[in-house]
C-alpha positions in Angstrom: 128.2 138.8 131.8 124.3 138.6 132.0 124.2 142.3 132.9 126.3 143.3 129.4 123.7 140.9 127.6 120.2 142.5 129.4 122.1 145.9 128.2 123.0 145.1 124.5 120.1 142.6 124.4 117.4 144.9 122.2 120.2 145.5 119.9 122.0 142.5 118.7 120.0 139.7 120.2 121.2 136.9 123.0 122.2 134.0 120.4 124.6 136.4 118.4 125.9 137.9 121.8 126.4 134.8 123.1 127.9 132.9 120.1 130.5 136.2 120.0 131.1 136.0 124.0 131.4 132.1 123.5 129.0 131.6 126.7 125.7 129.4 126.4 122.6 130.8 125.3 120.6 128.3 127.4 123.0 129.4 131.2 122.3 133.0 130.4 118.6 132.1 130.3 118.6 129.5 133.3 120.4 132.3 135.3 117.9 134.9 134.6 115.4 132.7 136.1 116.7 132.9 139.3 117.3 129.6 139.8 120.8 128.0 140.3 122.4 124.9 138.9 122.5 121.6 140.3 126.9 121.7 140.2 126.5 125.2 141.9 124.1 123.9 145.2 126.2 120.7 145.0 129.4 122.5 145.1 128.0 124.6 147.7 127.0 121.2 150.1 130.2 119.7 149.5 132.3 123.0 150.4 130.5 123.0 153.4 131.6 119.2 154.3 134.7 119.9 153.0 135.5 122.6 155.4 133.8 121.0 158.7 136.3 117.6 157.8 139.0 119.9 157.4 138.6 121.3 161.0 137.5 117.8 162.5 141.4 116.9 161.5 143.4 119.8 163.1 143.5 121.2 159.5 146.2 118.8 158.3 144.6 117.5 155.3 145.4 118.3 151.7 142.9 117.8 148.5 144.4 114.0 148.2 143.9 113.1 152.2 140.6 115.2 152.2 139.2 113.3 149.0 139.9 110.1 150.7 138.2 111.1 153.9 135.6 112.3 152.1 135.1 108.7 150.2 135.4 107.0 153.9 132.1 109.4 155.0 130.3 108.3 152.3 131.0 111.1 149.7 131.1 110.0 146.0 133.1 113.7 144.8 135.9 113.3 142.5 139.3 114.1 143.4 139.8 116.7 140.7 136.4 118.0 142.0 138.0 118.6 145.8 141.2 120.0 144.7 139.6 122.5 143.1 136.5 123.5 145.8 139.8 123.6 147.8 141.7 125.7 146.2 138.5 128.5 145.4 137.3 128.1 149.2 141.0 128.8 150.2 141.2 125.8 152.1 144.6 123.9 152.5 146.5 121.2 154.7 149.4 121.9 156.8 152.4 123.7 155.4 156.4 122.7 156.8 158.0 125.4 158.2 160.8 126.0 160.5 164.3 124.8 161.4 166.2 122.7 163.0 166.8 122.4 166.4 169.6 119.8 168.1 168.2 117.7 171.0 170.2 114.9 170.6 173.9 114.8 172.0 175.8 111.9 171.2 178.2 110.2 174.4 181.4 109.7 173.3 182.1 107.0 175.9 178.8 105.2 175.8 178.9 101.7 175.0 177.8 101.3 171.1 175.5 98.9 169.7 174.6 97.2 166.9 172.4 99.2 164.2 169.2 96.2 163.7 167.5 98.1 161.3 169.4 99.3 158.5 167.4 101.7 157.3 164.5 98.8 156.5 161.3 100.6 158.6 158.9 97.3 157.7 157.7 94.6 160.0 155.4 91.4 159.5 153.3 92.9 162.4 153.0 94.5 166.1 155.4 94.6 168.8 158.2 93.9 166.5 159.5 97.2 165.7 159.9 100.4 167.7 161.1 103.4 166.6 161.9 106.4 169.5 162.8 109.9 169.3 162.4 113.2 171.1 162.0 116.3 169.9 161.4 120.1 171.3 158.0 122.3 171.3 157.8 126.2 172.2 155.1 127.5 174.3 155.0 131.1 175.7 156.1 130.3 179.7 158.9 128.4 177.8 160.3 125.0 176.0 159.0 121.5 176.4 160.4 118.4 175.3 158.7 115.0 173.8 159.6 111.6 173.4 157.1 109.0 171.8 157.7 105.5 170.7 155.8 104.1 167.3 155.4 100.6 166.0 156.5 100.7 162.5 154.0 97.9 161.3 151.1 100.0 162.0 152.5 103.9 162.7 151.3 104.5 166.0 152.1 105.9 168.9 152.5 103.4 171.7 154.3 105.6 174.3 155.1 109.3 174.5 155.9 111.8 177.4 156.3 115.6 177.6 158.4 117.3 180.1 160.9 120.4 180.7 163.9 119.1 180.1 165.7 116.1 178.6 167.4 114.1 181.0 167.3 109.9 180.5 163.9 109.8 182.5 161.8 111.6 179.6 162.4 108.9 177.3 162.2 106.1 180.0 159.0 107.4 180.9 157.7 107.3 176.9 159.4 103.7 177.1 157.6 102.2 180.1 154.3 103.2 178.6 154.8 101.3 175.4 156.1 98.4 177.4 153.2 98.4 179.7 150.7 98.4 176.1 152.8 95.7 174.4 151.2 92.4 173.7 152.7 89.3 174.4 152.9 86.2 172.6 155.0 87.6 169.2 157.2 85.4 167.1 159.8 87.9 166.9 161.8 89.3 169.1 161.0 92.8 169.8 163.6 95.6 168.6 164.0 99.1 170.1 166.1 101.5 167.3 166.4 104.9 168.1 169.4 107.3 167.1 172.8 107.0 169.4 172.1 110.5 171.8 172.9 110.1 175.8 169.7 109.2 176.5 169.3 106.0 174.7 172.4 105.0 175.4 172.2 105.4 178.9 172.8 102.6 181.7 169.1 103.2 183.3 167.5 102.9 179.5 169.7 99.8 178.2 168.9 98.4 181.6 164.8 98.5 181.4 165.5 97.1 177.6 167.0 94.1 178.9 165.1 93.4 182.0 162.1 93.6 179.3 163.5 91.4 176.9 163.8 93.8 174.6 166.8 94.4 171.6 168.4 97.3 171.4 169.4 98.9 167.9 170.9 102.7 167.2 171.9 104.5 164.3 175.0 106.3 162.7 175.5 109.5 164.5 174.6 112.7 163.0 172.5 110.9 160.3 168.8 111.2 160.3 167.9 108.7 157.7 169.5 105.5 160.2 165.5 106.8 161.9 164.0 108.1 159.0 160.2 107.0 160.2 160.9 108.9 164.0 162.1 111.5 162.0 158.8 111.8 159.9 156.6 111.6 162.0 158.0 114.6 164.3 158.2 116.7 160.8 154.3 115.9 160.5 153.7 116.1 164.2 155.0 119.8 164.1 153.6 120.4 160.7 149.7 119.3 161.7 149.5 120.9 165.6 152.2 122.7 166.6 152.8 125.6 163.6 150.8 128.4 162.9 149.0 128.0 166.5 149.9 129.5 169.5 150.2 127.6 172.7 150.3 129.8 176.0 151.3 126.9 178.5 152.7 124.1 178.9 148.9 122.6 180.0 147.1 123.7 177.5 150.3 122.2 174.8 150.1 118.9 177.0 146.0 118.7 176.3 146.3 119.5 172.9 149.2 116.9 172.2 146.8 114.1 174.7 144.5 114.6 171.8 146.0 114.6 168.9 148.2 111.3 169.4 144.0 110.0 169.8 143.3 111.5 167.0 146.8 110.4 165.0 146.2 106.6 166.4 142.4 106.0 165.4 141.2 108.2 163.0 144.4 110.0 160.9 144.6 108.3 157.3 148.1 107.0 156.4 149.1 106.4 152.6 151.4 103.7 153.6 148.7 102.0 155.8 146.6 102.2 152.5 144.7 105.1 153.6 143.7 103.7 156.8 144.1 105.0 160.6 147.0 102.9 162.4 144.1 101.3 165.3 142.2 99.8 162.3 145.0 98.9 160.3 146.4 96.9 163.3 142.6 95.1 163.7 142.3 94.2 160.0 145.9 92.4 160.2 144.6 90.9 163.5 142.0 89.1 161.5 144.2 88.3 158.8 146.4 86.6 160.9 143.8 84.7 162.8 143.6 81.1 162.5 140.5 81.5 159.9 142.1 83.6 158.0 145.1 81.8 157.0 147.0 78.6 156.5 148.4 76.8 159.0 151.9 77.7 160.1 155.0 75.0 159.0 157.0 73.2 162.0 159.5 74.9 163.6 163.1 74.2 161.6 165.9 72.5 163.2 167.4 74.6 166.3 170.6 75.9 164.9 173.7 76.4 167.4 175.5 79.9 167.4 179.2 79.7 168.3 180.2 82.6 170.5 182.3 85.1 170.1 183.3 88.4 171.8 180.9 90.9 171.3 182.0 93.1 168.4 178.9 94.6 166.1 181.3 94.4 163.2 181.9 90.9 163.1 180.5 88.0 161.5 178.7 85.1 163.7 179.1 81.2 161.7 176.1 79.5 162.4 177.1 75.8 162.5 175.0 72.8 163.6 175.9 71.1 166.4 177.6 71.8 170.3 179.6 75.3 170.5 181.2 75.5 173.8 181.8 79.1 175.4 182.8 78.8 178.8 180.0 76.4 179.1 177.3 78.0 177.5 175.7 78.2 174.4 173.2 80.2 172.4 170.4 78.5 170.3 168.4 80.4 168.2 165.6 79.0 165.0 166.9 79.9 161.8 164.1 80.3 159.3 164.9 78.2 155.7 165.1 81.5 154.1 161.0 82.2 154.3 160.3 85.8 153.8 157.3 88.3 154.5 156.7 91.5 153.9 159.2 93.1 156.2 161.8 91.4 154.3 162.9 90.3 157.5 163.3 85.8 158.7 161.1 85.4 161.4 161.8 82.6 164.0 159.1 80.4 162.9 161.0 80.3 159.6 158.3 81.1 157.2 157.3 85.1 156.6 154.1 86.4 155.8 154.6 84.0 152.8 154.5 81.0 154.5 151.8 81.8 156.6 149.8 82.4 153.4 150.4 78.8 152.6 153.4 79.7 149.9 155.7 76.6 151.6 158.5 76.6 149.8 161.1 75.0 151.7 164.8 75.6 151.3 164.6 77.6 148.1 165.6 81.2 148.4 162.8 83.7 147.3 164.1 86.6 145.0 164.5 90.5 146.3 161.7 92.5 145.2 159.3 95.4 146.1 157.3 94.8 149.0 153.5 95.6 149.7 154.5 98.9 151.2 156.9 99.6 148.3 160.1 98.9 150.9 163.0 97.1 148.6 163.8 93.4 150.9 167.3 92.9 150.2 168.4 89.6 150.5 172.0 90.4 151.6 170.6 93.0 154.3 168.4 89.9 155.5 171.3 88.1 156.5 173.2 90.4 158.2 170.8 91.4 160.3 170.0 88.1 161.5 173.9 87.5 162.1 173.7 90.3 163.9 170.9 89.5 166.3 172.7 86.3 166.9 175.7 88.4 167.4 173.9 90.5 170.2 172.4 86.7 171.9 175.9 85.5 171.9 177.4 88.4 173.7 174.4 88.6 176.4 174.7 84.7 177.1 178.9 85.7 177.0 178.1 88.5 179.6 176.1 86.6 181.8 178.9 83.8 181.9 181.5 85.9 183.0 179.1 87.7 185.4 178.6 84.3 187.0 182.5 84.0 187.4 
């Protein structure tokens, strides 16, 4: 454009070229004094920041993710303005790719048990929620299988383990590691869901569960949204290291992954964590729920005895006050009065994240509604789930009865 104006200049002028061109008059003479614009040597700086973020996070991040990093370094760019230094540097996150590959075989004759969850991926805090899964990685001397475990309230990865094949101790291994990382002291009992294949279902995995203290819960088979959130996070696990790269052995895949779950735990920005990393999303509700930071929590309500009944996932368990005799035993358990946090899930000291806030309501039954991580808490899927954890007590103290016989 400047070069047709210097030509046609002597004959027509710059305004009238200009006005005809519909450029400025005053750029065409700024750029003919050599000197370039403030947007062009800021555009410049932040293209250059933009691309060294980029590669800091394994390349994963799109204009949204990389405008919100940006903002946490200190940046003041707008988002519009990153999409599109993006988009003319040729820089982009991740892409999906790929098919599927089975690596979980149901057992037709394993034992089945109750499904926890139902589909509700929220909890009130840590060590309340685990969701496992294992899925396959290619490398050139052949394939190599891994199993993680991740706490839903925060995202991240508590245990994982890579091996060559996918026998019951690849996911015991992942298993044991969270176990030996989990915290003690929760108000909740801690639940295990992972989808129904061999190895969860086995005798040596349901056994370390119980020794641990720890309930077990499975999905449907053959449906991947009874462990959506596993499910997820191997799409983006793939999606972010393992595509478009090529991994020579099984070392240099096992290095790379030791990395990235670092990098996924402590520094990788999660939308539903409100665009933080899962380690300081976990510190921030640490503080929250410290004894400064909130009101005191309401007595424990009345213990509530559990009749039992034979173990049948399907069945309903009445709660009634008072004895219940099963072969002279009997399961007690705290029923909250209908308190409610943000999991949508009754906790055992009977108030929620609500009550801890200092909401006390009492008795009165709060209304189903959109959660502050946009879950729906449904009021009916409350319920059942806590019938069937009492469900799941009754039959352990059943089993241990007629184990003592």
């Amino acid at each position: 454009m400047s070069r047709y104006i210097d030509t046609h200049r002597g004959s027509f002028g710059v305004e009238p070229i200009c006005r005809t061109l519909g450029v400025s008059a005053s750029a065409y003479y700024q750029r003919a004094t050599g000197r370039r614009s403030i947007r062009a040597v800021e555009d410049e700086r932040l293209t250059a920041r933009i691309r060294a973020v980029h590669a800091a996070n394994y390349e994963a991040y799109g204009y949204r993710r990389m405008w919100v990093a940006l903002k946490r370094s200190g940046e003041t760019a707008g988002r519009g303005q990153v999409q599109r230094l993006m988009r003319h540097a040729g820089i982009q996150g991740a892409k999906r790719r790929g098919r599927p590959w089975r690596t979980t075989t149901p057992d037709p004759q394993a034992q089945r048990r109750p499904d926890l969850v139902q589909r509700e991926f929220s909890a009130s805090g840590p060590d309340q929620l685990w969701v496992a899964d294992l899925t396959y990685l290619r490398c050139w001397e052949g394939l190599v299988f891994f199993a993680f475990v991740i706490d839903v309230y925060s995202r991240r990865v508590v245990g994982w383990q890579l091996a060559g094949h996918m026998r019951t101790d690849l996911v015991l291994d992942a298993l044991r590691m969270a176990l030996g990382r989990r915290q003690g002291g929760a108000d909740l009992a801690l639940i295990h869901h992972s989808d129904r294949g061999s190895q969860y279902t086995s005798i040596d995995f349901t056994q370390t569960l119980t020794d641990h203290g720890v309930l077990q819960s499975v999905g449907s088979v053959g449906d991947a949204y009874d462990n959506a959130m596993a499910e997820s996070f191997v799409d983006s696990f793939k999606t972010e290291l393992i595509n478009d790269r090529i991994w020579q052995t099984k070392a240099q895949l096992e290095l790379a992954i030791v990395r990235w779950v670092g990098w996924f735990n402590n520094e990788r920005l999660h939308s539903e964590l409100g665009d933080l990393p899962p380690a300081e999303f976990e510190a921030l509700g640490n503080t929250l729920r410290s004894p400064s930071g909130l009101a005191p929590r309401v007595p424990d309500p009345t213990p509530v005895t559990v009749k039992c009944q034979s173990w049948n996932p399907t069945n309903t368990v009445s709660a009634e006050p008072g004895p219940a005799h099963c072969g002279g035993t009997q399961e007690t358990i705290r029923l909250a009065p209908r308190g409610r946090g943000r999991s949508g899930r009754l906790d055992r000291g009977g108030q929620g994240d609500r009550g801890r806030a200092g909401d006390q309501e009492g008795d009165r039954e709060q209304p189903s509604g959109r959660t502050r991580f946009g879950h729906i808490a449904s009021t009916r899927r409350v319920n059942e789930r806590v019938e069937a954890r009492a469900a799941f007590r009754s039959y352990r103290a059943w089993a241990g009865f007629a184990k003592a016989l």
